[in-house]
py3Dmol code that shows the C-alpha trace and the ligand (Angstrom):
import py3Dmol

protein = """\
ATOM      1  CA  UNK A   1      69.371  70.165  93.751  1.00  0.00           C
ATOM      2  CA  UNK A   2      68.806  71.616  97.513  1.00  0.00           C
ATOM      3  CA  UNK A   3      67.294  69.236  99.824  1.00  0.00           C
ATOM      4  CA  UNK A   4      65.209  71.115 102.931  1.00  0.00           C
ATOM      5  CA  UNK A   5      67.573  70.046 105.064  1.00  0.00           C
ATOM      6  CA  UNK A   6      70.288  72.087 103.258  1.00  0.00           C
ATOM      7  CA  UNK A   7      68.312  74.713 103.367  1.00  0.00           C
ATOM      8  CA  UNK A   8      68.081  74.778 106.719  1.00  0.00           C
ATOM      9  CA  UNK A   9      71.760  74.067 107.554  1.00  0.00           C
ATOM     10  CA  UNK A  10      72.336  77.032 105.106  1.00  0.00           C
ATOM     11  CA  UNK A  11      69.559  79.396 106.551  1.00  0.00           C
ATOM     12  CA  UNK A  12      71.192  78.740 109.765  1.00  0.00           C
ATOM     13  CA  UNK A  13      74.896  79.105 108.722  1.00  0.00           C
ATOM     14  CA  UNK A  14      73.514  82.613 107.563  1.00  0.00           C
ATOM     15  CA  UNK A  15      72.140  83.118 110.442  1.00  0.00           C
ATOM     16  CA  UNK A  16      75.023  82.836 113.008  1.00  0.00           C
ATOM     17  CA  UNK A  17      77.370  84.759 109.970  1.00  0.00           C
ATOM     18  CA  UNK A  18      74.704  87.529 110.449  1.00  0.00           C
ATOM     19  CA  UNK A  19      74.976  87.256 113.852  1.00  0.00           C
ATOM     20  CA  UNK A  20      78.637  87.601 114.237  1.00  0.00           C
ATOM     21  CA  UNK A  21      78.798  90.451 111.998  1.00  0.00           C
ATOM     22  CA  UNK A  22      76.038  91.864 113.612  1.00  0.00           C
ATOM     23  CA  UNK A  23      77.892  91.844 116.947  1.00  0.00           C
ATOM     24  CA  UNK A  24      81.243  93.057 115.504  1.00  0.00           C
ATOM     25  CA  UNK A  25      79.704  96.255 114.266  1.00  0.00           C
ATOM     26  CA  UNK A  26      78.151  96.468 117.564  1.00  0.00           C
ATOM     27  CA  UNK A  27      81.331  97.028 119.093  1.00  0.00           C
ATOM     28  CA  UNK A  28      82.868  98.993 116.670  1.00  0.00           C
ATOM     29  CA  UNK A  29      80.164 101.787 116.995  1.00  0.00           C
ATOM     30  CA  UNK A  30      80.486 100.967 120.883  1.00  0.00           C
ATOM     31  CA  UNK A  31      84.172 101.890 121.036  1.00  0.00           C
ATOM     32  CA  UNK A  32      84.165 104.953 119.014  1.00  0.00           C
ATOM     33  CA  UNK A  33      81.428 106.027 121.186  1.00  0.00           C
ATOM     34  CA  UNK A  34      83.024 105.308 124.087  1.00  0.00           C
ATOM     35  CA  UNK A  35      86.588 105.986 123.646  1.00  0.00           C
ATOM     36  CA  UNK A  36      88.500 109.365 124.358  1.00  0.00           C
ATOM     37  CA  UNK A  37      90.426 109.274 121.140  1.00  0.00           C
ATOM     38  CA  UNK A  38      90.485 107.140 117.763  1.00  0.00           C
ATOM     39  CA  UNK A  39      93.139 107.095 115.644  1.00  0.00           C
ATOM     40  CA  UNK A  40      92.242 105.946 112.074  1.00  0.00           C
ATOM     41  CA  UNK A  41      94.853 104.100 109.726  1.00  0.00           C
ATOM     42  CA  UNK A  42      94.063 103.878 105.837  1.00  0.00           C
ATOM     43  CA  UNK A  43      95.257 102.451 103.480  1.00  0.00           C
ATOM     44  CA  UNK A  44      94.959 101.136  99.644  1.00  0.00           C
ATOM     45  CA  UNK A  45      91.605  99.251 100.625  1.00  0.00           C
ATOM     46  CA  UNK A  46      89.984 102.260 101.997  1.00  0.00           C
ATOM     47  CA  UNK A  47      89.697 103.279  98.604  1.00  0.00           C
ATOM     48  CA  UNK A  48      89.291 100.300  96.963  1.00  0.00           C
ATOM     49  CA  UNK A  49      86.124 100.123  98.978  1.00  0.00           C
ATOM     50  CA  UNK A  50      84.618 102.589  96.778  1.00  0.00           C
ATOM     51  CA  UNK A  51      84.663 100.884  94.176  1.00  0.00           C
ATOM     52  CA  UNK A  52      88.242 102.407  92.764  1.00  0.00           C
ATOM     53  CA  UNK A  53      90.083  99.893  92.188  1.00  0.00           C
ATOM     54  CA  UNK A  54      92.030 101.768  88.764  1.00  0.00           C
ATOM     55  CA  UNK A  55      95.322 101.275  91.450  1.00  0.00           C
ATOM     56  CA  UNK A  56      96.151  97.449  90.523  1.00  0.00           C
ATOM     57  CA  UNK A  57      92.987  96.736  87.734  1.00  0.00           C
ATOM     58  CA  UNK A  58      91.419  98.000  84.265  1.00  0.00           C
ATOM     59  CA  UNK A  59      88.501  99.167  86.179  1.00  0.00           C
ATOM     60  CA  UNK A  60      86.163 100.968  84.488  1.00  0.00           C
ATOM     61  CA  UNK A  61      87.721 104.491  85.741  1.00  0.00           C
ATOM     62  CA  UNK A  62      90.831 103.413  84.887  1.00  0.00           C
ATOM     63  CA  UNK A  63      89.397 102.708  81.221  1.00  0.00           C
ATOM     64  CA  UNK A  64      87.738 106.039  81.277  1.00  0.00           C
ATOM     65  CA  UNK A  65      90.809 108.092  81.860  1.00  0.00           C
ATOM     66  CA  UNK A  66      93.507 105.480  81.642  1.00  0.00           C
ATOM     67  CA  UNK A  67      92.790 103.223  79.304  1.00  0.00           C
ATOM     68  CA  UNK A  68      94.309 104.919  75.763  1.00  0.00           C
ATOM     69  CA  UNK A  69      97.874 104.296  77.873  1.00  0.00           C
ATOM     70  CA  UNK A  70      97.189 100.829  79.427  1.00  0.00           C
ATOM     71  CA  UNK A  71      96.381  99.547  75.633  1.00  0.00           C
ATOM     72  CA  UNK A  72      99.343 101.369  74.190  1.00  0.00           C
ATOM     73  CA  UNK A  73     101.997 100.498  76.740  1.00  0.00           C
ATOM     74  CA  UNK A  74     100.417  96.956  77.096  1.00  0.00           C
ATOM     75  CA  UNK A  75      99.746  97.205  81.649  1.00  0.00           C
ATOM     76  CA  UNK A  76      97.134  96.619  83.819  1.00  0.00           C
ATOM     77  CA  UNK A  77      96.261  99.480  86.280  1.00  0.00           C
ATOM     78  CA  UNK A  78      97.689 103.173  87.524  1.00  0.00           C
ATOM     79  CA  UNK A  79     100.374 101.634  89.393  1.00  0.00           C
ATOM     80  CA  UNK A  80     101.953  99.497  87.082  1.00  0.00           C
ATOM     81  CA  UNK A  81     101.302 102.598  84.821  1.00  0.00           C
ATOM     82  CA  UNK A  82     103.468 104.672  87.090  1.00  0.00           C
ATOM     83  CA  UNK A  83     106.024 102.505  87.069  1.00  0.00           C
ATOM     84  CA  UNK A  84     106.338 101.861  83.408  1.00  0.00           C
ATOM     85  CA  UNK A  85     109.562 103.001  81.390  1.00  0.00           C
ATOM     86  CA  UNK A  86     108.241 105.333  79.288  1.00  0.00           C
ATOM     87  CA  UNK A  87     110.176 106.179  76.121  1.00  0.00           C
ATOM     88  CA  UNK A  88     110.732 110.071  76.812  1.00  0.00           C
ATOM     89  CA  UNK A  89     110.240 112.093  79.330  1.00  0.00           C
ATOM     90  CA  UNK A  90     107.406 113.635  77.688  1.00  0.00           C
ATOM     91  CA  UNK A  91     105.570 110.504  76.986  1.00  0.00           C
ATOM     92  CA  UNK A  92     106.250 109.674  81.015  1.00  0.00           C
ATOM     93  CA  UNK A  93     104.641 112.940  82.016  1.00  0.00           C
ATOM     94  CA  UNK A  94     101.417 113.016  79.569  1.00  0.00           C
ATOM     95  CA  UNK A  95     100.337 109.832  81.849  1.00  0.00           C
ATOM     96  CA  UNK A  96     101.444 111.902  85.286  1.00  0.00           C
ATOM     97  CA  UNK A  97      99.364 114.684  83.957  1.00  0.00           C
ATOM     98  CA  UNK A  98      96.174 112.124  82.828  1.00  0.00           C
ATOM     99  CA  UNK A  99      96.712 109.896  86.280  1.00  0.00           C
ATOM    100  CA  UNK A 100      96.598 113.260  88.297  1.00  0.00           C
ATOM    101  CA  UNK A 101      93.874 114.664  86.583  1.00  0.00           C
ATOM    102  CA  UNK A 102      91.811 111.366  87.028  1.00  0.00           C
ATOM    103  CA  UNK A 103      93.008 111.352  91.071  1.00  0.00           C
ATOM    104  CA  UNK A 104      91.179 115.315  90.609  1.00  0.00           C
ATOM    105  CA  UNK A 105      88.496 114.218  88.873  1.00  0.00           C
ATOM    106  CA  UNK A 106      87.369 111.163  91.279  1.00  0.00           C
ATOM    107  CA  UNK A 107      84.646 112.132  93.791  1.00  0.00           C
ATOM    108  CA  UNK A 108      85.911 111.022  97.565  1.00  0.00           C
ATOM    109  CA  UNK A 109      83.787 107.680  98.304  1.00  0.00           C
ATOM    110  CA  UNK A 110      80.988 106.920 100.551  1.00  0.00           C
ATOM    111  CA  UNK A 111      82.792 104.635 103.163  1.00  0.00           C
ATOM    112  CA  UNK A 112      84.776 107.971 103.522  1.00  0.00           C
ATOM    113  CA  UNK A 113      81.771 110.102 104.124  1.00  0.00           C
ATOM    114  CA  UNK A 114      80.909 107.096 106.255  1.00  0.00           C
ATOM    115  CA  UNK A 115      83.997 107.085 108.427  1.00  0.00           C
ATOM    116  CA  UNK A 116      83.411 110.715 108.686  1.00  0.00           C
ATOM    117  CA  UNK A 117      79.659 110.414 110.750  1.00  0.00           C
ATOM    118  CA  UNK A 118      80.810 108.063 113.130  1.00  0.00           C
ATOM    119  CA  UNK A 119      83.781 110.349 114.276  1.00  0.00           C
ATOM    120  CA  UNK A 120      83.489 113.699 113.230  1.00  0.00           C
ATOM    121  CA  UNK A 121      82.291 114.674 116.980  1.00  0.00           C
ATOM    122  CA  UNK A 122      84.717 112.388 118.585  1.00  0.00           C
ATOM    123  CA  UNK A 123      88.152 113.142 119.562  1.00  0.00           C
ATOM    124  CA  UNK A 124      90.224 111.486 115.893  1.00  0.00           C
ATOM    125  CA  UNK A 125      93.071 111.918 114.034  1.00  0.00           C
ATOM    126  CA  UNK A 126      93.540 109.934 111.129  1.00  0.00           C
ATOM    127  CA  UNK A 127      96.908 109.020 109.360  1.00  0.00           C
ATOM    128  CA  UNK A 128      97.235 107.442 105.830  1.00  0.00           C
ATOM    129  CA  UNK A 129      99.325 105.798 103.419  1.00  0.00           C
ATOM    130  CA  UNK A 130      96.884 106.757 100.491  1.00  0.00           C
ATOM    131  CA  UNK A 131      98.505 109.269  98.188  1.00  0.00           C
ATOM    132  CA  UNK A 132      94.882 109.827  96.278  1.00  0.00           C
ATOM    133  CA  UNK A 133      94.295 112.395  98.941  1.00  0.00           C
ATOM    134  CA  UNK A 134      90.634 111.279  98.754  1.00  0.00           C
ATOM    135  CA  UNK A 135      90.067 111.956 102.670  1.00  0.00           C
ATOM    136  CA  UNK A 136      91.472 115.490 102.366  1.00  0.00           C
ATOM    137  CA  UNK A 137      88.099 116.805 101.084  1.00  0.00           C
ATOM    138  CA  UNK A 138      86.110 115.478 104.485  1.00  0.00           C
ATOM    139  CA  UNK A 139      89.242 115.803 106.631  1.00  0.00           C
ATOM    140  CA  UNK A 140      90.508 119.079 108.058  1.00  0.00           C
ATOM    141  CA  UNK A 141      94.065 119.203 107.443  1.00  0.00           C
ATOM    142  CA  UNK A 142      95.139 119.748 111.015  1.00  0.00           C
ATOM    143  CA  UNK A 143      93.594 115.703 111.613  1.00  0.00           C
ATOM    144  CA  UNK A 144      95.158 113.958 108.895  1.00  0.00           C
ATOM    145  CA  UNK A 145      98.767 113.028 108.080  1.00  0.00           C
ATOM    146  CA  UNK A 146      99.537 111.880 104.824  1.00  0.00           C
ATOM    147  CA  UNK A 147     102.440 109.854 105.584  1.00  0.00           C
ATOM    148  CA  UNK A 148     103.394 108.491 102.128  1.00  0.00           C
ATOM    149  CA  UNK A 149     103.036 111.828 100.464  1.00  0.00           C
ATOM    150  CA  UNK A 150     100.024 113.317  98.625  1.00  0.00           C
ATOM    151  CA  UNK A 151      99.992 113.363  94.626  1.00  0.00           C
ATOM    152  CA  UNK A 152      98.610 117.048  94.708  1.00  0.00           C
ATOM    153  CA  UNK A 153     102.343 118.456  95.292  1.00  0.00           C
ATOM    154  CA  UNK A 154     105.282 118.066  93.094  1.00  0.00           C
ATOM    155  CA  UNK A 155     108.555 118.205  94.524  1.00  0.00           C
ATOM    156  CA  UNK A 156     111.993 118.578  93.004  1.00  0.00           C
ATOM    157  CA  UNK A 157     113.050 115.023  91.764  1.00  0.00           C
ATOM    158  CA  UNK A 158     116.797 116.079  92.726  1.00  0.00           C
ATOM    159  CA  UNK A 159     115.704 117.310  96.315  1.00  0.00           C
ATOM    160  CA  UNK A 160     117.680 120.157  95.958  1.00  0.00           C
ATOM    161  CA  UNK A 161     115.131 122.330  97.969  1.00  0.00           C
ATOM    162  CA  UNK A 162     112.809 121.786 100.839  1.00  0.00           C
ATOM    163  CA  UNK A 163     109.165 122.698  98.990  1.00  0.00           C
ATOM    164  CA  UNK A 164     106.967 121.068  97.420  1.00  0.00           C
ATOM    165  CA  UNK A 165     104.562 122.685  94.697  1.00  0.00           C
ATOM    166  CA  UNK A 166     101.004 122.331  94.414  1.00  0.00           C
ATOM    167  CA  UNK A 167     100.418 120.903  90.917  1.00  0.00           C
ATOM    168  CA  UNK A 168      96.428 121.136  90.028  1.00  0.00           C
ATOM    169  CA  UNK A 169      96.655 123.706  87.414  1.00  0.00           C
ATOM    170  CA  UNK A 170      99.674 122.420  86.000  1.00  0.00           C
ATOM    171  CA  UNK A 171      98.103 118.974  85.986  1.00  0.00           C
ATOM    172  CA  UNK A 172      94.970 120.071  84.499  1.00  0.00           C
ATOM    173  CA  UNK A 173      97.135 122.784  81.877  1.00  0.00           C
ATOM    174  CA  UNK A 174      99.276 119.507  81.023  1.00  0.00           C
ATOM    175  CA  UNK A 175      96.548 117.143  80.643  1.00  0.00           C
ATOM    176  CA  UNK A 176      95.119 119.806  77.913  1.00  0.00           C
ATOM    177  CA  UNK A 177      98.159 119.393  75.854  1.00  0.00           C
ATOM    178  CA  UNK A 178      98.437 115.608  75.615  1.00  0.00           C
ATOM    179  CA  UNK A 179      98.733 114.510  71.489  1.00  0.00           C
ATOM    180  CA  UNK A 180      97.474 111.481  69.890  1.00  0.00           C
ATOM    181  CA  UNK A 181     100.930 109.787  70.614  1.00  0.00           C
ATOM    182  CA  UNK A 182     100.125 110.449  74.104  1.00  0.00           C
ATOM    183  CA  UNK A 183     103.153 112.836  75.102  1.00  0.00           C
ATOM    184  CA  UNK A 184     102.856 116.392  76.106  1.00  0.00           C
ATOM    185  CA  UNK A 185     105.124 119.044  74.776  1.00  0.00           C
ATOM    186  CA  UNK A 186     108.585 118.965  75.845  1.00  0.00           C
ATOM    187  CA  UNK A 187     107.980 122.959  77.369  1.00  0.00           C
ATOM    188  CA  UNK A 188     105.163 122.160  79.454  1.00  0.00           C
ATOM    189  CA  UNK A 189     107.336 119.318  81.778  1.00  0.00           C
ATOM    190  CA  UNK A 190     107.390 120.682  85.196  1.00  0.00           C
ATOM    191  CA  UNK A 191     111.069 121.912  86.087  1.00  0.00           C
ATOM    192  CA  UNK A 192     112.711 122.912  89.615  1.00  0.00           C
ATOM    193  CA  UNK A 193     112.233 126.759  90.245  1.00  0.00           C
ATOM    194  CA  UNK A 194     116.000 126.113  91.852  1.00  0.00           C
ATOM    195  CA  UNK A 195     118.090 123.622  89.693  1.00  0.00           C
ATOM    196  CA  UNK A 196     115.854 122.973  86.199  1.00  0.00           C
ATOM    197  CA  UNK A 197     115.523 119.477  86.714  1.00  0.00           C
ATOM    198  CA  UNK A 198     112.014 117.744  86.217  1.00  0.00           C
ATOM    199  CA  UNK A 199     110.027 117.573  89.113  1.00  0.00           C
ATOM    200  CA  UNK A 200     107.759 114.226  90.611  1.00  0.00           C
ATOM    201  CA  UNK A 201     104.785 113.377  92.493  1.00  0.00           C
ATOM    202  CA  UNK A 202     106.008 113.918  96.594  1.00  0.00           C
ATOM    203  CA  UNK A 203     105.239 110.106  96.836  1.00  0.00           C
ATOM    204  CA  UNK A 204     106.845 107.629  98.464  1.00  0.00           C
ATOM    205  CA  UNK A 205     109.913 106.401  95.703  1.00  0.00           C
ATOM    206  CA  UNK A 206     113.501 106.512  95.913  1.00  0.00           C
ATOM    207  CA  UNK A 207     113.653 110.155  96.192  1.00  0.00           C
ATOM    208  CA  UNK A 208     110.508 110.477  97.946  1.00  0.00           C
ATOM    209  CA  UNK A 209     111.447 114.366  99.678  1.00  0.00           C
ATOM    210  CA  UNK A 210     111.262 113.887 103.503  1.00  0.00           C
ATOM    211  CA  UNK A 211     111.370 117.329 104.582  1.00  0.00           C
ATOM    212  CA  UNK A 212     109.266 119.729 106.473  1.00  0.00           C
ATOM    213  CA  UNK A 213     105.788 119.086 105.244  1.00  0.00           C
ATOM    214  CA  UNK A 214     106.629 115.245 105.745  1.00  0.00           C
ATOM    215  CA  UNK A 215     107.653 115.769 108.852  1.00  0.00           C
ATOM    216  CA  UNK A 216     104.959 117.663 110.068  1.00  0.00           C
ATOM    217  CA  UNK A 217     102.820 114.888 109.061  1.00  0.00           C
ATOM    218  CA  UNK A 218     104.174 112.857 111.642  1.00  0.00           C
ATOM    219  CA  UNK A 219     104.477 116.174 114.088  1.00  0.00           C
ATOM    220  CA  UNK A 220     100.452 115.734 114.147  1.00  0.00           C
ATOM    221  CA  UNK A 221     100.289 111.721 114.772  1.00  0.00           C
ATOM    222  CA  UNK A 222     102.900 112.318 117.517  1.00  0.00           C
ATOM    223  CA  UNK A 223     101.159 114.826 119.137  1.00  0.00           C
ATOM    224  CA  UNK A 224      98.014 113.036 119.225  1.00  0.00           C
ATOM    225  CA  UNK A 225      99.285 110.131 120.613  1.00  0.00           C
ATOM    226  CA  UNK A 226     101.486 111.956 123.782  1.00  0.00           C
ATOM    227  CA  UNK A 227      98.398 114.050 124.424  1.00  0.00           C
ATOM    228  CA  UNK A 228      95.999 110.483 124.409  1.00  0.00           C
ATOM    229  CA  UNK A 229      98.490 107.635 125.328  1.00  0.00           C
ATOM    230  CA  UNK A 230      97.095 107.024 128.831  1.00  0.00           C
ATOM    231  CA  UNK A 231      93.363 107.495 128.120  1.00  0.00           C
ATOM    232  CA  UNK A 232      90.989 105.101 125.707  1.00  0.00           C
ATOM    233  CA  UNK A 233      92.209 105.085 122.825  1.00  0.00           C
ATOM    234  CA  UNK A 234      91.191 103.268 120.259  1.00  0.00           C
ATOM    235  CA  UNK A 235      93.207 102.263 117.002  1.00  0.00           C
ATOM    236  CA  UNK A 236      90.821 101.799 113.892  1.00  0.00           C
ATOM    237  CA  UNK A 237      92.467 100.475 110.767  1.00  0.00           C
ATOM    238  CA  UNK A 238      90.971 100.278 107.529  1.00  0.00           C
ATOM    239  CA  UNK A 239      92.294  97.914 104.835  1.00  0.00           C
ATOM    240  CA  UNK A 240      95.832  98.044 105.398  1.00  0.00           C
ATOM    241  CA  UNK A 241      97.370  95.345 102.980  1.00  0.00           C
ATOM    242  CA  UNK A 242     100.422  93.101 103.666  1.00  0.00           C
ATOM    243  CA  UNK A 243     102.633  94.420 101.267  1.00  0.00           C
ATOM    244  CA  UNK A 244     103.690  97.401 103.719  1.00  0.00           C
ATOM    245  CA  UNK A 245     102.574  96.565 107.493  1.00  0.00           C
ATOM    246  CA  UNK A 246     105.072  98.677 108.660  1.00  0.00           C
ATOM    247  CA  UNK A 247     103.740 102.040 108.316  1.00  0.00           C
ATOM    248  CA  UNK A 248     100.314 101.317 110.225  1.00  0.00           C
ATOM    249  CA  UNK A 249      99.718  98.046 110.599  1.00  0.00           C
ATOM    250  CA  UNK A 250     102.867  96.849 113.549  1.00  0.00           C
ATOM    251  CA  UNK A 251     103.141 100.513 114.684  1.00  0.00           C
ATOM    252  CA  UNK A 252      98.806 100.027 115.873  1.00  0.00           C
ATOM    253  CA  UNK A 253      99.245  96.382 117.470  1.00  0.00           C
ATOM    254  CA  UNK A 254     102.724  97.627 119.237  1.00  0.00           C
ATOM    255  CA  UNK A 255     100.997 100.649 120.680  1.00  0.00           C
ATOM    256  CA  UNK A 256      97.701  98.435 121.585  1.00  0.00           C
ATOM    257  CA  UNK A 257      99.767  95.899 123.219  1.00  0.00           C
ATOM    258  CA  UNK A 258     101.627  98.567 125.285  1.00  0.00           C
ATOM    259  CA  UNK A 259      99.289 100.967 125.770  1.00  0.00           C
ATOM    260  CA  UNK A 260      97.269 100.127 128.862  1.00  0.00           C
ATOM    261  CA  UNK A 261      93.567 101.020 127.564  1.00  0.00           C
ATOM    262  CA  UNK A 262      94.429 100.779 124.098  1.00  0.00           C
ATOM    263  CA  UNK A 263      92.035  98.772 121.783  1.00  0.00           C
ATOM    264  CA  UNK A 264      92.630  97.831 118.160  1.00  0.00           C
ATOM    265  CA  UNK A 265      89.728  97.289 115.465  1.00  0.00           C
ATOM    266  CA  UNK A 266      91.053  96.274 111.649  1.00  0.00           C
ATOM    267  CA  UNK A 267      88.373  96.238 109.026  1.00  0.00           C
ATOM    268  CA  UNK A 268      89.654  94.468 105.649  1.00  0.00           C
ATOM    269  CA  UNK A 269      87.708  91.728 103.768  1.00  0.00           C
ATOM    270  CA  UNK A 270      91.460  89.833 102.783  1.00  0.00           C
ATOM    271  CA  UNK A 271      94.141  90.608 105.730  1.00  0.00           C
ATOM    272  CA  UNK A 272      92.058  91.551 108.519  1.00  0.00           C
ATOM    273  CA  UNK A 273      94.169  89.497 111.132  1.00  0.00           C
ATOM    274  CA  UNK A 274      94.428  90.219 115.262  1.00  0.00           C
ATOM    275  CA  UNK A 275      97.711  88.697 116.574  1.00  0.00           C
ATOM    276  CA  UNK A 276      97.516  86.185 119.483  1.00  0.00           C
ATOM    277  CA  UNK A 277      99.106  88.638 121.787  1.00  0.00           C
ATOM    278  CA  UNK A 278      96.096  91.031 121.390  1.00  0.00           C
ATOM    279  CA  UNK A 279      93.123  88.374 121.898  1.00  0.00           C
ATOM    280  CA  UNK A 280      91.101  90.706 124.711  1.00  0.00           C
ATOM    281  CA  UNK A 281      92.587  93.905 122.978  1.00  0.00           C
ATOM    282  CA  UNK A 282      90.503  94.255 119.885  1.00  0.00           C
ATOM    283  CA  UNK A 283      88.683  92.542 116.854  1.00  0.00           C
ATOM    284  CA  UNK A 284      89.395  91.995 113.504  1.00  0.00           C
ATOM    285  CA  UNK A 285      86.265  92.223 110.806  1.00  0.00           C
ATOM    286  CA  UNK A 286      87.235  90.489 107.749  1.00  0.00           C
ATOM    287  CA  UNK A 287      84.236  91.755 106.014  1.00  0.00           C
ATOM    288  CA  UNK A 288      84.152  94.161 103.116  1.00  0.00           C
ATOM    289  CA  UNK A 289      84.783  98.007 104.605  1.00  0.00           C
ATOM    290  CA  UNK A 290      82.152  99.995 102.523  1.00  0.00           C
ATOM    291  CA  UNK A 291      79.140  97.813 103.885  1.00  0.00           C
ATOM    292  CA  UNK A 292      80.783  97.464 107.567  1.00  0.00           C
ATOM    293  CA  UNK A 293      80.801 101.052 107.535  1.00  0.00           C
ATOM    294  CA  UNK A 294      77.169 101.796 106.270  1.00  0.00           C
ATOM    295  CA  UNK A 295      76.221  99.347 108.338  1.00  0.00           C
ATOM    296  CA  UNK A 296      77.397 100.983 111.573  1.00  0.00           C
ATOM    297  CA  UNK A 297      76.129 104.563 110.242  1.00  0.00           C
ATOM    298  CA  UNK A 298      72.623 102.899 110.141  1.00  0.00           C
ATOM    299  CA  UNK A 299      73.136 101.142 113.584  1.00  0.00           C
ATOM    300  CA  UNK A 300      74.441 104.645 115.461  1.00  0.00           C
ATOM    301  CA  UNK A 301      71.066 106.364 113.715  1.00  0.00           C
ATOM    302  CA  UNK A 302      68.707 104.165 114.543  1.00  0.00           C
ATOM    303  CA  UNK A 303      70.410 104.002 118.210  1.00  0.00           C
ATOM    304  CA  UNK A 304      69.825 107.745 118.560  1.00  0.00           C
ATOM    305  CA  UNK A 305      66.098 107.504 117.469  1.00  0.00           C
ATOM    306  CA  UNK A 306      65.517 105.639 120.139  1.00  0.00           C
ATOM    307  CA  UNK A 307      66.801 107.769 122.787  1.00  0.00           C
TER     308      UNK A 307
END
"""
ligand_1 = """\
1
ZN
Zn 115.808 121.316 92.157
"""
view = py3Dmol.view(width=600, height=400)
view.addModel(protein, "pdb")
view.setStyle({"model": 0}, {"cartoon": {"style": "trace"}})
view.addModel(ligand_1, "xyz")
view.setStyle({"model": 1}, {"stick": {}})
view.zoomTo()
view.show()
């Protein structure tokens, strides 16, 4: 049972939690506004934040489209899915054609349409490791680098050409054909226009193809940082994980550190974490990324009603 005076140590407690993550979303809507350039870092729990969490769980999505393949095959999740050994190559590629048709099928998330208000006028560019090419529907392409690849393109699993292929009707035309012993027909596997082999996702894997269109992808971040280096820029980073800090995570607190006006905001409710060496330089809000973000959408509208 309570006693009042746990309620009150509570109500308080709640009340300086408030308070901090009142202020922290304070100054994350006061940096955007005020810097000269933001560049955004994504990752898995971006998308996770909308409530997709099919990657790594038997969410209900994943039961919706997945879920005849996770029972069958005995995993938990698209990613373990994508790794599985399938028995035959046709049994491999009826669950490419059902995950890609899902990754279609899924609307892009609020904290994306979010993100999207509080920069869209601002000077951004916005790099991620997501392959669910979720922010390419509120994104123009010319401010957004998918650096890990982008599961709408196939490319040729032998590399034996620089192109990739973009794969929604064959995804969709392959998902059609999918039999009760969930293969597809052994015509319908996508083959190399060059060499016949099968092709693959252009994700990040062993034979992940690194050529132009990867390439440009980092053109674009590269740019944007030599034309914005010396000015304020700000480096926003949205639930980046542990598993691979090395893609966004060390290359934003390197550049903040050096950089002299550079300030670094991370938003994750797990590994949000700002390294000693940056105390001064930025913030880190371990606080769930879908509510931070409606949170400062609310704050920035009812700031402008005011004016
Ligand atoms: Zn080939």
């Amino acid at each position: 049972m309570l006693t009042g005076q746990n309620t009150v140590g509570y109500t308080e407690q709640k009340a300086a939690v408030n308070n901090i993550r009142f202020q922290n979303i304070k100054i994350l809507v006061d940096k955007i506004a005020n810097a000269d350039a933001i560049l955004v870092g994504a990752a898995a729990g971006m998308s996770a934040a909308c409530g997709y969490n099919f990657f790594y769980q038997n969410d209900e999505i994943f039961e919706k489209y997945l879920g005849e393949f996770g029972r069958k095959y005995g995993y938990r999740g698209a990613f373990n899915g994508f790794y599985y050994r399938y028995p035959s190559p046709e049994a491999h590629w009826a669950f490419l054609a059902r995950m890609g048709y899902m990754e279609y099928e899924c609307e892009t998330g609020k904290p994306y349409y979010d993100l999207m208000e509080l920069i869209k006028d601002r000077n951004y560019h916005i790099m991620t490791t997501n392959q669910d090419f979720q922010f390419t529907r509120v994104v123009p392409d010319e401010k957004l680098s998918a650096i890990q690849g982008d599961s709408r393109y196939f490319q040729c699993s032998r590399r034996c050409h620089d192109e990739i292929y973009y794969n929604k009707e064959m995804i969709y035309a392959m998902n059609d054909t999918i039999d009760e012993n969930l293969c597809i027909p052994s015509e319908m596997i996508p083959r190399c226009p060059k060499c016949g082999a099968e092709m693959e996702p252009w994700v990040r894997g062993y034979t992940f193809l690194e050529g132009k269109k990867y390439k440009d992808e980092y053109r674009k971040i590269n740019e944007f940082l030599e034309e914005n280096k010396e000015k304020k820029i700000l480096f926003l980073e949205l639930g980046v994980g542990r598993m691979t800090p090395m893609f966004i995570q060390e290359p934003f607190w390197n550049l903040t550190y050096s950089l002299p006006q550079a300030y670094y905001i991370t938003i994750n409710p797990k590994d949000a974490i700002l390294p000693q060496a940056l105390s001064g330089k930025g913030i880190s809000i371990k606080e769930d990324i879908a509510s931070v973000l409606r949170d400062a959408v609310i704050l920035v509208r009812s700031e402008t009603e005011e004016k």
